[in-house]
C-alpha positions as CSV (number, residue, x, y, z in Angstrom):
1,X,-96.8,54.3,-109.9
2,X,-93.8,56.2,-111.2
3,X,-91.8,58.3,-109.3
4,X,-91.4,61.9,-109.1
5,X,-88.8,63.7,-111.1
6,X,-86.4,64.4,-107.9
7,X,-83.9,66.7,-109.2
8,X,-81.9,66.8,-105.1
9,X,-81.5,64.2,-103.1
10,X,-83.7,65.9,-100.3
11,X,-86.5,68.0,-101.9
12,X,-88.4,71.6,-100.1
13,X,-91.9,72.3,-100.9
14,X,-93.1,75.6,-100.7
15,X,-95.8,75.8,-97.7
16,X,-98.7,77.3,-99.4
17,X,-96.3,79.5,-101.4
18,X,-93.9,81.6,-99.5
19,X,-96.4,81.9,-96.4
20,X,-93.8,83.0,-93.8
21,X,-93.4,86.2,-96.5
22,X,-96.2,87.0,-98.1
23,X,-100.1,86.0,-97.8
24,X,-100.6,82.5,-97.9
25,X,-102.5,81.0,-101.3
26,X,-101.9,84.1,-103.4
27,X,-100.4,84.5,-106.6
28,X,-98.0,86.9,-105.0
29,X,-96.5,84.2,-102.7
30,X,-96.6,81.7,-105.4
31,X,-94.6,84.2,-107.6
32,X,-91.9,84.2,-104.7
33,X,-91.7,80.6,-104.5
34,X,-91.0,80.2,-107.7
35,X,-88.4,82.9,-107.9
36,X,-86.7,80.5,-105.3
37,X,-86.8,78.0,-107.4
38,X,-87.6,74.9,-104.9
39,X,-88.7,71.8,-105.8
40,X,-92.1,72.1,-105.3
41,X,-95.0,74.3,-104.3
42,X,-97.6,73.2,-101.9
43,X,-101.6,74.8,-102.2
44,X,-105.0,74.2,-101.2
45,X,-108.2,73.7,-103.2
46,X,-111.8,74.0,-102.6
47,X,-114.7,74.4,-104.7
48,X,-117.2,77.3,-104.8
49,X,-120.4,77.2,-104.7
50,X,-120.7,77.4,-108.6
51,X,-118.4,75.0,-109.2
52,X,-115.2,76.8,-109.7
53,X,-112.4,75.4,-107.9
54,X,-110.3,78.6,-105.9
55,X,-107.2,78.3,-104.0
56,X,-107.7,78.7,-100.3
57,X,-106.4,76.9,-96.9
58,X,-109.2,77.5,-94.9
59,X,-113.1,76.2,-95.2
60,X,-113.9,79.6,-94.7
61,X,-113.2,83.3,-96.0
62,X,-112.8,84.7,-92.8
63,X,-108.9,84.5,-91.3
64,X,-107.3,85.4,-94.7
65,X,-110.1,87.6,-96.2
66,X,-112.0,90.6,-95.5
67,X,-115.0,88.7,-96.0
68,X,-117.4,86.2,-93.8
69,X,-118.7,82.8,-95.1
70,X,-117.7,79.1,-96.0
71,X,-116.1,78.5,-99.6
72,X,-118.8,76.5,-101.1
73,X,-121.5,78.6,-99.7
74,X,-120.3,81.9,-101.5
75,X,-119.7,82.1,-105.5
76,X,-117.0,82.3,-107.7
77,X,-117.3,86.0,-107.9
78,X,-117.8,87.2,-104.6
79,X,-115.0,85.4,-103.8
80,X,-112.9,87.4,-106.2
81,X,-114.3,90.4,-105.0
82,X,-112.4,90.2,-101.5
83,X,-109.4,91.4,-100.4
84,X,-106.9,88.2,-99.7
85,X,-103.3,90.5,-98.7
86,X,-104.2,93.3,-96.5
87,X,-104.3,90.6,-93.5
88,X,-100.2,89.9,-94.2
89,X,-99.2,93.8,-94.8
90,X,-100.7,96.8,-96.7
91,X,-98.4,96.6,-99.4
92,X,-100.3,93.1,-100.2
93,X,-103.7,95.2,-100.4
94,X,-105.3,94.2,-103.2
95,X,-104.4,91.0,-103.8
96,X,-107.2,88.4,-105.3
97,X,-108.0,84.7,-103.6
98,X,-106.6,82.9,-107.2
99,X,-108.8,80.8,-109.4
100,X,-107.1,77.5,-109.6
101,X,-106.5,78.3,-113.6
102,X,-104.3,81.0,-112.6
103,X,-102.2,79.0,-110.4
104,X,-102.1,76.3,-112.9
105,X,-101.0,78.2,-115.5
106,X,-98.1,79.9,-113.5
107,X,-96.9,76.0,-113.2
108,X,-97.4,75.2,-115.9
109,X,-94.7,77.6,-117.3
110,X,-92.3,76.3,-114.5
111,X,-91.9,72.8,-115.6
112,X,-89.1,71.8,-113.0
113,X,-91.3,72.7,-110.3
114,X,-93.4,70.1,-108.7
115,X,-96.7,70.4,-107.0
116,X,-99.0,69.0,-103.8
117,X,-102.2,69.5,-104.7
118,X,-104.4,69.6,-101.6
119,X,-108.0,69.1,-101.6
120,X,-110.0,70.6,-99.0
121,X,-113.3,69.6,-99.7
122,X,-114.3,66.8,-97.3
123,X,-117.1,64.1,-97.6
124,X,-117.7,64.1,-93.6
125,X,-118.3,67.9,-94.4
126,X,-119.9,68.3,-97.6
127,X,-121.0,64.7,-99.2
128,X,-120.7,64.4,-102.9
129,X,-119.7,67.7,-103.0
130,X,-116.6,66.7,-102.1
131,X,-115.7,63.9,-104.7
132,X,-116.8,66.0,-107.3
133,X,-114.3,68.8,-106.1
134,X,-111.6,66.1,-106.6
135,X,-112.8,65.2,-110.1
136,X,-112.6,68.8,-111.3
137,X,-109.4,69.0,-109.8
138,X,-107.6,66.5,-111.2
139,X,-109.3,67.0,-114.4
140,X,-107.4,70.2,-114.0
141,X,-104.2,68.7,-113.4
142,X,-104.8,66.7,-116.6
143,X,-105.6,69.6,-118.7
144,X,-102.9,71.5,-117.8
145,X,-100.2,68.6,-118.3
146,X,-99.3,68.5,-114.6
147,X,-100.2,65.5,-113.1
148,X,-96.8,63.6,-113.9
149,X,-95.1,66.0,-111.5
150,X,-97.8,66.3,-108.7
151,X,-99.2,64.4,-105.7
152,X,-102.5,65.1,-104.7
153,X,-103.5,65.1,-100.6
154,X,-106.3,65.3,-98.2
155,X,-107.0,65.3,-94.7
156,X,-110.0,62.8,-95.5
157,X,-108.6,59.3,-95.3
158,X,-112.1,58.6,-97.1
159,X,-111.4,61.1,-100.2
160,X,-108.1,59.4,-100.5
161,X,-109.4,55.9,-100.8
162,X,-111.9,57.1,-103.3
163,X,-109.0,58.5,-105.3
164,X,-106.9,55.5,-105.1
165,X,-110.1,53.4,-106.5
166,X,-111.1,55.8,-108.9
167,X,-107.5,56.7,-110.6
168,X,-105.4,53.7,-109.4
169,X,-101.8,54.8,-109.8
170,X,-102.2,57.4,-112.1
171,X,-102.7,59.6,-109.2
172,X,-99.9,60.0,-106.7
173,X,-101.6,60.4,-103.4
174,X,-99.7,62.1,-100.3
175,X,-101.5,60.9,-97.0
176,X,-100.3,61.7,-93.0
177,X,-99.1,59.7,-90.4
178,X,-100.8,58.9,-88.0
179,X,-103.5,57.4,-90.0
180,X,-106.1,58.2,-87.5
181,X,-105.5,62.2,-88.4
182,X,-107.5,61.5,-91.4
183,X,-110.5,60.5,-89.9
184,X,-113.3,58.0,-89.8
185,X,-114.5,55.9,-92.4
186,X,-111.4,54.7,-93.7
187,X,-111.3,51.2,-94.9
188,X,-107.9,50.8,-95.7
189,X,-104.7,50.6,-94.7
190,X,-103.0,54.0,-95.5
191,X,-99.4,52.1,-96.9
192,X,-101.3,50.4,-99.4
193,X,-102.0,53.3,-102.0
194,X,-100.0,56.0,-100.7
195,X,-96.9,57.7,-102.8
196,X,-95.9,59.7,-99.4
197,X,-97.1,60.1,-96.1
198,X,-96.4,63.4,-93.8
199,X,-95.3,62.3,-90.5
200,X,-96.6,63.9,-87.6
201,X,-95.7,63.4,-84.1
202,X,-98.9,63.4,-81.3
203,X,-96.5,63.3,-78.7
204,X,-96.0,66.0,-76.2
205,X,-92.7,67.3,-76.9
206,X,-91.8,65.5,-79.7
207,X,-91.5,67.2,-82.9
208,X,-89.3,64.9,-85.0
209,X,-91.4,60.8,-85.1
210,X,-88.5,58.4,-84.5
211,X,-86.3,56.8,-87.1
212,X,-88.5,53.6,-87.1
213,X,-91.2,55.3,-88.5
214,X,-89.4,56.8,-91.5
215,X,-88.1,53.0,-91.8
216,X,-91.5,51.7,-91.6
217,X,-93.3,53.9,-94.5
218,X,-89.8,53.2,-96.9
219,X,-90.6,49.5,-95.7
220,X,-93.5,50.0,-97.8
221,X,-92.2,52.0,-100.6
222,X,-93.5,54.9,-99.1
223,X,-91.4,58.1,-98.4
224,X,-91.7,60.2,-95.4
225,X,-91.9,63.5,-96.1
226,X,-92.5,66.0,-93.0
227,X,-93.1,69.4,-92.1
228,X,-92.4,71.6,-89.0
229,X,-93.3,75.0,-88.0
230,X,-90.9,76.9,-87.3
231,X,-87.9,75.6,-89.5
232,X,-84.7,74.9,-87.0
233,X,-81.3,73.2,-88.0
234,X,-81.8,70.8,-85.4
235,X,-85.2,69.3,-86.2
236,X,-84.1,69.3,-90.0
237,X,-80.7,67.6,-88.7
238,X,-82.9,65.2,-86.7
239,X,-85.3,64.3,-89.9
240,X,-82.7,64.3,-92.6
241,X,-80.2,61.5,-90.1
242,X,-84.0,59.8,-89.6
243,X,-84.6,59.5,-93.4
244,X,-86.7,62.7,-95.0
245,X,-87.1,62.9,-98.3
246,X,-89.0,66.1,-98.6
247,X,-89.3,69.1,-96.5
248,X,-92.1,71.5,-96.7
249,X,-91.7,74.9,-95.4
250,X,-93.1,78.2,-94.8
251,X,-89.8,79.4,-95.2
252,X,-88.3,77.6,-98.2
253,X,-85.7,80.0,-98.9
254,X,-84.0,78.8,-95.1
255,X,-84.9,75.6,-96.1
256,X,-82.9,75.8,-99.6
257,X,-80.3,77.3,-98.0
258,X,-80.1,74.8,-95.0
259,X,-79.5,72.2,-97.5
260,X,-77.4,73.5,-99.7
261,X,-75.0,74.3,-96.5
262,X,-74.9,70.6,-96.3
263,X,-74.8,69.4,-99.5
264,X,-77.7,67.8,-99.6
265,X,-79.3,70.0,-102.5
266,X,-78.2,71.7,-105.6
């Protein structure tokens, strides 16, 4: 598989747009991220219950939403029909959950901006369902001439082997470390098909894994990308000696500017 046109030797991903900012998902916080110019933007899909694919974190409505119900229980339209700002601030009232076109189409008129595509339908949750959210999804990608400058990731170690048979390495796929966080069922070793893997610590007071375990994905000619909540000079000072290659934050205008200050982006 062919890598991902870098443009920095260190790389920030835009959390879900510009979530520490504005409301998470929406095309006003992808509109600031790309005003920041990073090198990628980060986003969540799931498929409604008519088979249009919507950009949302959660499986349900109800934490960034003035509405009540599970994504692929509710349709296209009442989806649209909720408010997805007013949680973050009035002056976000108004603003729409997008339809996945929308947020294609704002990338695909920013060309040097990459994307993580993450898909949020899982089999253990919704069966078939699931894969053919994927397949619409990356049919998407396709459509919209994206898919040379996007990784696609899940949470279901499952969905990701199916996306690794399916596609082969047409498809970059970004998985997480641990390989137990994406849950049962897997059948293969996550360093075997994986572009990058997020690594996590699950040790009590440990926010940065140790260097070994950036060595070990790069062992495999996988990079370790990573992602911390909040953003501090010492945990990014920690990852970048340890081996990061990409940072995603909810902040990626700190993050930009962290860099920069050490010359580690343009």
């Amino acid at each position: 598989m062919t890598a991902l046109p870098y443009r920095n030797k260190i790389a920030v991903a835009g959390h879900r747009g510009n979530a520490k900012y504005f409301p998470e998902n929406t095309m006003a916080g992808f509109r600031s991220s790309v005003s920041l110019r990073p090198d990628m933007i980060e986003m969540d899909v799931h498929m409604t219950k008519d088979r249009r694919l919507v950009v949302m974190h959660d499986h349900r409505v109800n934490r960034t939403t003035d509405g009540d119900g599970f994504i692929r229980g509710m349709t296209f339209e009442e989806i649209r029909a909720l408010d997805a700002g007013s949680w973050k601030g009035e002056e976000f009232r108004g603003e729409k959950v997008p339809s996945l076109e929308e947020f294609f189409g704002l990338m695909a008129e920013n060309p040097d901006i990459m994307l993580n595509v993450e898909l949020k339908d899982y089999p253990a949750m919704s069966g078939p369902f699931a894969y053919e959210s994927a397949e619409r999804a990356i049919a998407m990608m396709d459509e919209y001439g994206l898919t040379e400058r996007s990784v696609v990731n899940s949470w279901s170690g499952e969905l990701n082997e199916w996306i690794a048979e399916k596609y082969g390495g047409r498809i970059r796929i970004h998985a997480y470390h641990p390989q137990e966080l994406m849950g049962a069922g897997q059948k293969r070793f996550v360093y075997d098909y994986a572009y990058c893997v997020c690594l996590f610590s699950t040790w009590k007071g440990q926010t940065v894994v140790p260097k070994p375990m950036f060595d070990f994905a790069l062992s495999y000619g996988v990079e370790p990308w990573v992602f911390y909540s909040p953003d501090t000079p010492e945990v990014y000072d920690q990852a970048v000696e340890n081996g990061a290659k990409l940072f995603t934050s909810n902040d990626p205008a700190w993050a930009l500017s962290y860099l920069r200050s050490k010359g580690l982006h343009d």
